[in-house]
Kinemage of the C-alpha trace (Angstrom):
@kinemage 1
@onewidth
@group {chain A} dominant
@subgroup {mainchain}
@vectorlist {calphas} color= white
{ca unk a 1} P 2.597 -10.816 1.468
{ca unk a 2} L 1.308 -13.980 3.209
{ca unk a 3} L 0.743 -17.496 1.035
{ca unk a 4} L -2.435 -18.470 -0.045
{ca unk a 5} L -1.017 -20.598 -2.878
{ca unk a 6} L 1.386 -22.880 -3.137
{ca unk a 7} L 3.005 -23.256 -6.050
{ca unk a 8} L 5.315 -26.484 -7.363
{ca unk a 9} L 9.029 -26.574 -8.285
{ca unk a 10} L 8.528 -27.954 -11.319
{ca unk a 11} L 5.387 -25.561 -12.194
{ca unk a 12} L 7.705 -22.647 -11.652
{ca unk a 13} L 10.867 -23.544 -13.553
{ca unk a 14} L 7.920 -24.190 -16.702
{ca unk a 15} L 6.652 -20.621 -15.703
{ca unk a 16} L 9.891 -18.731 -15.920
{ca unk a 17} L 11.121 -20.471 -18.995
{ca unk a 18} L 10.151 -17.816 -21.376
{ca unk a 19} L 11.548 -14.616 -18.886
{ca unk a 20} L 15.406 -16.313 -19.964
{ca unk a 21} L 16.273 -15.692 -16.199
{ca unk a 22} L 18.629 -19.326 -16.408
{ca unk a 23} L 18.367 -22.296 -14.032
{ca unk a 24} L 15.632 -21.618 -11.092
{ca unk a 25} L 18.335 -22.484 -7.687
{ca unk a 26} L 15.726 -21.596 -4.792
{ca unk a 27} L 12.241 -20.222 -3.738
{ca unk a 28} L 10.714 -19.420 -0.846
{ca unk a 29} L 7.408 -18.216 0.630
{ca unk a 30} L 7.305 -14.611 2.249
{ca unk a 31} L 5.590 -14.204 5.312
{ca unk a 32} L 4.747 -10.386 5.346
{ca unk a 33} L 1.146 -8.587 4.604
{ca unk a 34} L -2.269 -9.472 3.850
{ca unk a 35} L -3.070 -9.357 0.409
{ca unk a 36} L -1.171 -11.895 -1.951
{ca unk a 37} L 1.057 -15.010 -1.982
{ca unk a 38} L 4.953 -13.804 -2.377
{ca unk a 39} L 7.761 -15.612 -3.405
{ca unk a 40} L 11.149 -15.104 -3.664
{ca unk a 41} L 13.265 -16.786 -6.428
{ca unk a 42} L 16.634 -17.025 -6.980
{ca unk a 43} L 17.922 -17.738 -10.502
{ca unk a 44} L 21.079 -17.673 -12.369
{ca unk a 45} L 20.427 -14.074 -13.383
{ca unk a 46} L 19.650 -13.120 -9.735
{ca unk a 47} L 17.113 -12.468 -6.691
{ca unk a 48} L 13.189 -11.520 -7.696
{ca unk a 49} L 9.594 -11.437 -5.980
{ca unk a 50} L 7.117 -13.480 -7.807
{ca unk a 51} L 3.438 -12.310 -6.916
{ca unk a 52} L -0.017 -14.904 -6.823
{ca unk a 53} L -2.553 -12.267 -7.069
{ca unk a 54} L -4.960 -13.942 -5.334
{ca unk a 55} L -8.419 -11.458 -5.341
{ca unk a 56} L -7.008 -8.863 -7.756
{ca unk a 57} L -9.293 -8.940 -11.422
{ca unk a 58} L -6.414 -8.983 -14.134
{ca unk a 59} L -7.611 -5.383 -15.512
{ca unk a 60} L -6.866 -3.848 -12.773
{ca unk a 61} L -3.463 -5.802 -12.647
{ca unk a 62} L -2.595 -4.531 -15.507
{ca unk a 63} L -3.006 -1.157 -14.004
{ca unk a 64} L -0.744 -2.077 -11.220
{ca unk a 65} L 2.276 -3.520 -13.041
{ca unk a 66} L 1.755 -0.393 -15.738
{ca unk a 67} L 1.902 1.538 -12.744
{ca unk a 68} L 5.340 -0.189 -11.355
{ca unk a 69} L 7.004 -0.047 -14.425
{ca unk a 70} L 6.198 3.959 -14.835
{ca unk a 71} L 7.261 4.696 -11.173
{ca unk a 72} L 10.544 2.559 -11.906
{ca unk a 73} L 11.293 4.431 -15.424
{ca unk a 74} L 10.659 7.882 -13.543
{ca unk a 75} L 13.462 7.378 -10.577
{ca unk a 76} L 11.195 5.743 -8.127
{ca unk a 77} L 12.713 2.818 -6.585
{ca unk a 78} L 10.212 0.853 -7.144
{ca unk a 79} L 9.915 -2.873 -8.549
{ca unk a 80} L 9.840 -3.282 -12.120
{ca unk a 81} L 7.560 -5.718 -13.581
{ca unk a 82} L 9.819 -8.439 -16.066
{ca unk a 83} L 7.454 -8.795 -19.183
{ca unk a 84} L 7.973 -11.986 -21.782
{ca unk a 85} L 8.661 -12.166 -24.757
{ca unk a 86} L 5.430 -10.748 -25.856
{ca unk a 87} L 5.730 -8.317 -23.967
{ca unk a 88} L 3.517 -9.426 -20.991
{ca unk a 89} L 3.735 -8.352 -17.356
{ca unk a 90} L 1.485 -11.073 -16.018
{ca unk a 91} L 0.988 -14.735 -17.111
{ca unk a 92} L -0.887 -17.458 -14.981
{ca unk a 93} L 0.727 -19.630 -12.682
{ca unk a 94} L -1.189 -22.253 -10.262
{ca unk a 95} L -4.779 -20.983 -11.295
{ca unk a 96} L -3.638 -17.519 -10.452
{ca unk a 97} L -2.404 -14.455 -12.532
{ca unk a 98} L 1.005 -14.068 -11.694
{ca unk a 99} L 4.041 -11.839 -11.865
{ca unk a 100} L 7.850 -11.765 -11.284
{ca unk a 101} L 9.837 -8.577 -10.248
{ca unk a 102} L 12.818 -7.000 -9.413
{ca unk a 103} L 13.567 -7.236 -5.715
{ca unk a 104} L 15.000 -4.269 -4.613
{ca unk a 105} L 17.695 -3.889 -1.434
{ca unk a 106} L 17.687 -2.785 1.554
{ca unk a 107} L 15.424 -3.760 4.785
{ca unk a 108} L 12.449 -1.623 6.199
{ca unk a 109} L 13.144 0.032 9.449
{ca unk a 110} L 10.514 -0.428 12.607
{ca unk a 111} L 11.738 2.706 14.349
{ca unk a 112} L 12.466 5.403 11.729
{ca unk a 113} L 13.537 8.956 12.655
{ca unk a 114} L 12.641 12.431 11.940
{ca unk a 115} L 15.196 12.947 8.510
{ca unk a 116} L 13.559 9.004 7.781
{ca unk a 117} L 10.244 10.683 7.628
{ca unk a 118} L 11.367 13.639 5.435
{ca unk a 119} L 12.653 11.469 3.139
{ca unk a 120} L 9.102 9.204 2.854
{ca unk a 121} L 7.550 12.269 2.511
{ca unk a 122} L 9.634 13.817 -0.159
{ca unk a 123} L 8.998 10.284 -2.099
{ca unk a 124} L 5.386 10.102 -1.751
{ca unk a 125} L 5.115 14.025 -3.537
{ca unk a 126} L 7.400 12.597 -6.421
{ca unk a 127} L 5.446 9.543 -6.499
{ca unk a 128} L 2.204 11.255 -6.811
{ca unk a 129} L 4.248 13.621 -9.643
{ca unk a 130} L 5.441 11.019 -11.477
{ca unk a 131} L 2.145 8.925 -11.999
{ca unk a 132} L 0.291 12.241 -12.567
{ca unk a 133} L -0.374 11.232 -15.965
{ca unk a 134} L -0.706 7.691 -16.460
{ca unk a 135} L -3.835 6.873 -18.535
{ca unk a 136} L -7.243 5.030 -17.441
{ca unk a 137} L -6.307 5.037 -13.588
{ca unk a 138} L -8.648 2.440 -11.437
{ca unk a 139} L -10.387 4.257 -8.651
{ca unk a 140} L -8.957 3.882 -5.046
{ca unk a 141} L -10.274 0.335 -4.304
{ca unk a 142} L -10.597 1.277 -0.282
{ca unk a 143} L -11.756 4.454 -1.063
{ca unk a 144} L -15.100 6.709 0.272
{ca unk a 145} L -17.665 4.133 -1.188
{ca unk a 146} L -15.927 0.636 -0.007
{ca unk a 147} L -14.976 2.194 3.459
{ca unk a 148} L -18.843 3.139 3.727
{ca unk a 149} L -20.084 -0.391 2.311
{ca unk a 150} L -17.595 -2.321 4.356
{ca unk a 151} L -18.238 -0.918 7.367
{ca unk a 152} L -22.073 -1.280 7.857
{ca unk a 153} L -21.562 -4.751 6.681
{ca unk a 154} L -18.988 -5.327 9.726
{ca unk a 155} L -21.764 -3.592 12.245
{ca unk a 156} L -23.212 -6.642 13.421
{ca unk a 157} L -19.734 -8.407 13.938
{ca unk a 158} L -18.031 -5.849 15.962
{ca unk a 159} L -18.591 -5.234 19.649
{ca unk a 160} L -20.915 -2.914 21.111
{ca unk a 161} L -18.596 -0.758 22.163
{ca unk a 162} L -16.837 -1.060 18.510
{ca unk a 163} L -20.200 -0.607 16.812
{ca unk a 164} L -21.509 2.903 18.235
{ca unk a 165} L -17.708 4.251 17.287
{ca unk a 166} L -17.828 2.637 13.637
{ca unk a 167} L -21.187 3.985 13.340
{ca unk a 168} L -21.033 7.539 14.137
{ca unk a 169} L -17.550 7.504 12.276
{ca unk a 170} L -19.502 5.963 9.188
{ca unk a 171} L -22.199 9.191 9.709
{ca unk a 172} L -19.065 11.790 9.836
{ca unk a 173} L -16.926 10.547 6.972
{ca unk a 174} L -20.586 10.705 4.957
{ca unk a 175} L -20.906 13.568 5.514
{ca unk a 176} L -17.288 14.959 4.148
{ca unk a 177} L -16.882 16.770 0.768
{ca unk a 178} L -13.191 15.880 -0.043
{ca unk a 179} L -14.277 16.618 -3.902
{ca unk a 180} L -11.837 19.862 -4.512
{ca unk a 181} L -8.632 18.434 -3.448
{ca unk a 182} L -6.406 17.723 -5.418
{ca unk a 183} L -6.656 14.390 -6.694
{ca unk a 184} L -3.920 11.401 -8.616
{ca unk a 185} L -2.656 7.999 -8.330
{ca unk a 186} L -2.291 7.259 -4.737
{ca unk a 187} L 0.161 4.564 -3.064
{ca unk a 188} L -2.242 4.501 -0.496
{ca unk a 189} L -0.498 1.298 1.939
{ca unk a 190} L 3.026 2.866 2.313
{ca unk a 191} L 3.755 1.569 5.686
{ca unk a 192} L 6.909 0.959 7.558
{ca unk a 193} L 7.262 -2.345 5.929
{ca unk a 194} L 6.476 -0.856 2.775
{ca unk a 195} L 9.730 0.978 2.489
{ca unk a 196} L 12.982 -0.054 2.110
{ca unk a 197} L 16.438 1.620 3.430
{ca unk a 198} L 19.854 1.006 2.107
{ca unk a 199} L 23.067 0.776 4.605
{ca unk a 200} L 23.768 4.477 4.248
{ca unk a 201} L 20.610 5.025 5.441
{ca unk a 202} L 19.405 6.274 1.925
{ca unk a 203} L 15.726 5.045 0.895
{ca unk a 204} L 15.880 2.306 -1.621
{ca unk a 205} L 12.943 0.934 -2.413
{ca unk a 206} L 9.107 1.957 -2.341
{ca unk a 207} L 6.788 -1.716 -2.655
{ca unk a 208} L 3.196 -3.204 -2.721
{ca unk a 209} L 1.751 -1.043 -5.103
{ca unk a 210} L -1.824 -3.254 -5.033
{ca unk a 211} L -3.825 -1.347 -3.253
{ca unk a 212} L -3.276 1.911 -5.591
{ca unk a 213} L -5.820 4.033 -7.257
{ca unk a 214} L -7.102 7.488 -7.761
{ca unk a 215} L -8.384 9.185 -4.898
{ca unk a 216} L -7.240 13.040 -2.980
{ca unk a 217} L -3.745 13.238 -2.413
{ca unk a 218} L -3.992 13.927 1.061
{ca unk a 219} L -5.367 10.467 1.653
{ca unk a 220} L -1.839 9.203 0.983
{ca unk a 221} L -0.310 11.599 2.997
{ca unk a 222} L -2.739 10.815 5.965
{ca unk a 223} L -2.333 7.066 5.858
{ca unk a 224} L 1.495 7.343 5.644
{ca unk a 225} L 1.579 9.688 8.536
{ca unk a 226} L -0.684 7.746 10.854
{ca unk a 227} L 1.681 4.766 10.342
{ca unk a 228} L 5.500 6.822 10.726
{ca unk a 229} L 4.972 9.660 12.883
{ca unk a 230} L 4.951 8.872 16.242
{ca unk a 231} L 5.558 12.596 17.489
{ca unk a 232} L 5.171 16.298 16.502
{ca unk a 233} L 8.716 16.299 15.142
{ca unk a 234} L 8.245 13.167 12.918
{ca unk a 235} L 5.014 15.177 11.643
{ca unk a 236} L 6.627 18.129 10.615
{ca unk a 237} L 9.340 16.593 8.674
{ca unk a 238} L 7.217 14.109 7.223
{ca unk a 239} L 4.931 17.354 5.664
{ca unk a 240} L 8.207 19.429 4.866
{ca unk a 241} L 9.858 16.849 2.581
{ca unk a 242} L 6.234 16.342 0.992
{ca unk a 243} L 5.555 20.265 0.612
{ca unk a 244} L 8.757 20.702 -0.570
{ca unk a 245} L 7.752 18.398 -3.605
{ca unk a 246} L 4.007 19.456 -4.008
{ca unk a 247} L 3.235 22.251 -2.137
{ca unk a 248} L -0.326 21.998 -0.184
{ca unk a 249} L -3.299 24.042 -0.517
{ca unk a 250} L -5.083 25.748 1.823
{ca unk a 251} L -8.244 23.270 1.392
{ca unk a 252} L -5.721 20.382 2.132
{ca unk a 253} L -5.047 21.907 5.477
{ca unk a 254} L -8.337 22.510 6.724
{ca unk a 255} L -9.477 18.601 5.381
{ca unk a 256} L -6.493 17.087 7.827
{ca unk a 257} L -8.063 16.618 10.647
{ca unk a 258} L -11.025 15.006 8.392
{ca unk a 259} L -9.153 12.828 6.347
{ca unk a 260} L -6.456 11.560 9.294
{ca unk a 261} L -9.792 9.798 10.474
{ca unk a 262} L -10.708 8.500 7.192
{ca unk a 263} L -7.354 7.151 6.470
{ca unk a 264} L -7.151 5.018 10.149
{ca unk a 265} L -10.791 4.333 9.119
{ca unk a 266} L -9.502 2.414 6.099
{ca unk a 267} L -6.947 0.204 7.945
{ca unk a 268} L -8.976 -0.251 10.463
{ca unk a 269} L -11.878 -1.840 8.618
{ca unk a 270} L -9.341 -3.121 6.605
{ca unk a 271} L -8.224 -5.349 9.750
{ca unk a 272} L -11.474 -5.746 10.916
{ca unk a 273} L -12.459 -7.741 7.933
{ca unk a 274} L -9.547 -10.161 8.367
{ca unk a 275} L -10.392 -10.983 11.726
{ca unk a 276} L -14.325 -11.714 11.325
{ca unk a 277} L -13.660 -12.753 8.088
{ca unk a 278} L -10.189 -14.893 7.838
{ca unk a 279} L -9.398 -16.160 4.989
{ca unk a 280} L -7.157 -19.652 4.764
{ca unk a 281} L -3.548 -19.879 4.099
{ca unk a 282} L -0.198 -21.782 4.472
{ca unk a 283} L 1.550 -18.809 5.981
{ca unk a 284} L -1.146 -16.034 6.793
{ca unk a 285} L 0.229 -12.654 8.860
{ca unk a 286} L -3.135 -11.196 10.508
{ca unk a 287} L -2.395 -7.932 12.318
{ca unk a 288} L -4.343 -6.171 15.413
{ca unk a 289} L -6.823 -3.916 14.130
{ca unk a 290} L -7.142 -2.123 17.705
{ca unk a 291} L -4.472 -0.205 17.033
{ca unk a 292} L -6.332 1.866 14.705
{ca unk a 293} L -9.423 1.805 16.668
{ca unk a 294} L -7.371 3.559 19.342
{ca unk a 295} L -5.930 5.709 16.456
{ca unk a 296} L -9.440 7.032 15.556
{ca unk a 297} L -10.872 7.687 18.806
{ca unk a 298} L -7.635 9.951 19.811
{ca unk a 299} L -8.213 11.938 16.114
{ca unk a 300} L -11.628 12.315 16.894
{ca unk a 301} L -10.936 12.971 20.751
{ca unk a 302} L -8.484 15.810 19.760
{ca unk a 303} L -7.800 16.756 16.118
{ca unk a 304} L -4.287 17.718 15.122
{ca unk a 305} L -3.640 20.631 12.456
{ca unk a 306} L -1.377 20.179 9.791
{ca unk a 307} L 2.054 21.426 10.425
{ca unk a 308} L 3.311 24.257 8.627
């Protein structure tokens, strides 16, 4: 949630005019993630997060906020999108398509513990449950193909000793049928800082829904374990609260060792890209894409089995 566009006082009071929030008292840029420019706003009817989607094409936003405002009906805790009076999610705002919504409570935790990780897990299975059905879902965005294309084109930027691992990572994840498992709507960036955690140390809020898309379940699970579970205990709850939403099947447990690679793949590329190919901002956050290099080369250096 880093700023790429700044957006006026005056601009913004014009912009929230027709939401009837009241008198605009404060905003402020959020310096958190990668993607889009985040705001919060205060108003006389409360706090929200107001989103510049800065790369996003506004089909696929409409997916997204769709998306928010299903998870949000369903029990999620997730932010709900505010629509206008004409009953639109997104309107534009400083050249960009823009939205405001509900800011949830609570504060992510750097250091969560094993019950932490049961209850992430339990939410991603009701997550993927409750946007089992949404209509016209957009593929995964960092899925197979963009994972494949992005990574040959970052060949000649990396390091030698960077290249020969992309490479031969590139050749393996080719070569991987992930076809018949089971597939839905995937989070697919629920990190730390992606989760929220009230006082009582009950989760309150699931956010950053803008990298979403359809892709194998297990993906999901595989990105949000490479970023929690920093031991064998951690694992295994973070699997039991998921199973004990969506049980997994047998082809899911022999693809984990597969798709744990794939899924440190993605971020890793992912971070890659912003650091041979920056883009400019007022408050940018660019984060250290070695620790997923490192993350790969120990998968691949000794695969792990899915608890049971």
């Amino acid at each position: 949630m880093s700023v790429y566009t700044k957006v006026g006082r005056e601009e913004l009071i014009a912009w929230l005019e027709p939401l009837g929030l009241g008198e605009l008292v404060d905003y402020a840029g959020i310096a958190a993630g990668m993607q889009n420019s985040n705001y919060f706003v205060a108003t006389a009817s409360g706090r929200f997060v107001l989103t510049l989607f800065e790369r996003i094409a506004t089909p696929a936003l409409d997916f997204y906020l769709a998306l928010q405002d299903r998870l949000a009906q369903s029990g999620i805790p997730s932010p709900r999108p505010l629509a206008d009076g004409q009953g639109a999610y997104w309107r534009w705002l400083a050249g960009k398509p823009a939205a405001l919504l509900t800011c949830l409570p609570g504060a992510a935790l750097e250091l969560p513990g094993v019950e932490q990780c049961r209850a992430v897990g339990a939410m991603l299975a009701r997550l993927h449950l409750a946007a089992a059905d949404l209509p016209n879902p957009l593929p995964n965005p960092c899925g197979a193909a963009w994972r494949q294309a992005v990574g040959e084109t970052l060949l000649p930027l990396v390091a030698p000793d960077e290249r020969d691992l992309l490479a031969d990572e590139l050749l393996f994840q080719a070569a991987q049928d992930y076809s018949a498992l089971p597939r839905g709507i995937i989070h697919a960036d629920l990190f730390r800082d992606n989760v929220l955690w009230d006082a009582d140390g009950g989760l309150s809020g699931v956010l950053d829904f803008y990298f979403a898309g359809e892709d194998a379940l297990l993906f999901d699970l595989a990105v949000v374990a490479n970023d929690w579970c920093g031991s064998d205990n951690a694992l295994a709850a973070l699997i039991s609260g998921y199973a004990a939403q969506r049980p997994l099947t047998e082809a899911e447990r022999a693809a984990w060792p597969a798709m744990r690679r794939a899924a440190a793949l993605r971020f890793w590329l992912l971070r890659l890209e912003v650091r041979h190919r920056p883009r400019q901002g007022e408050v940018v956050t660019i984060k250290n894409p070695d620790d997923f290099r490192r993350l790969l080369a120990r998968f691949r250096l000794a695969p792990e089995a899915l608890p049971r």
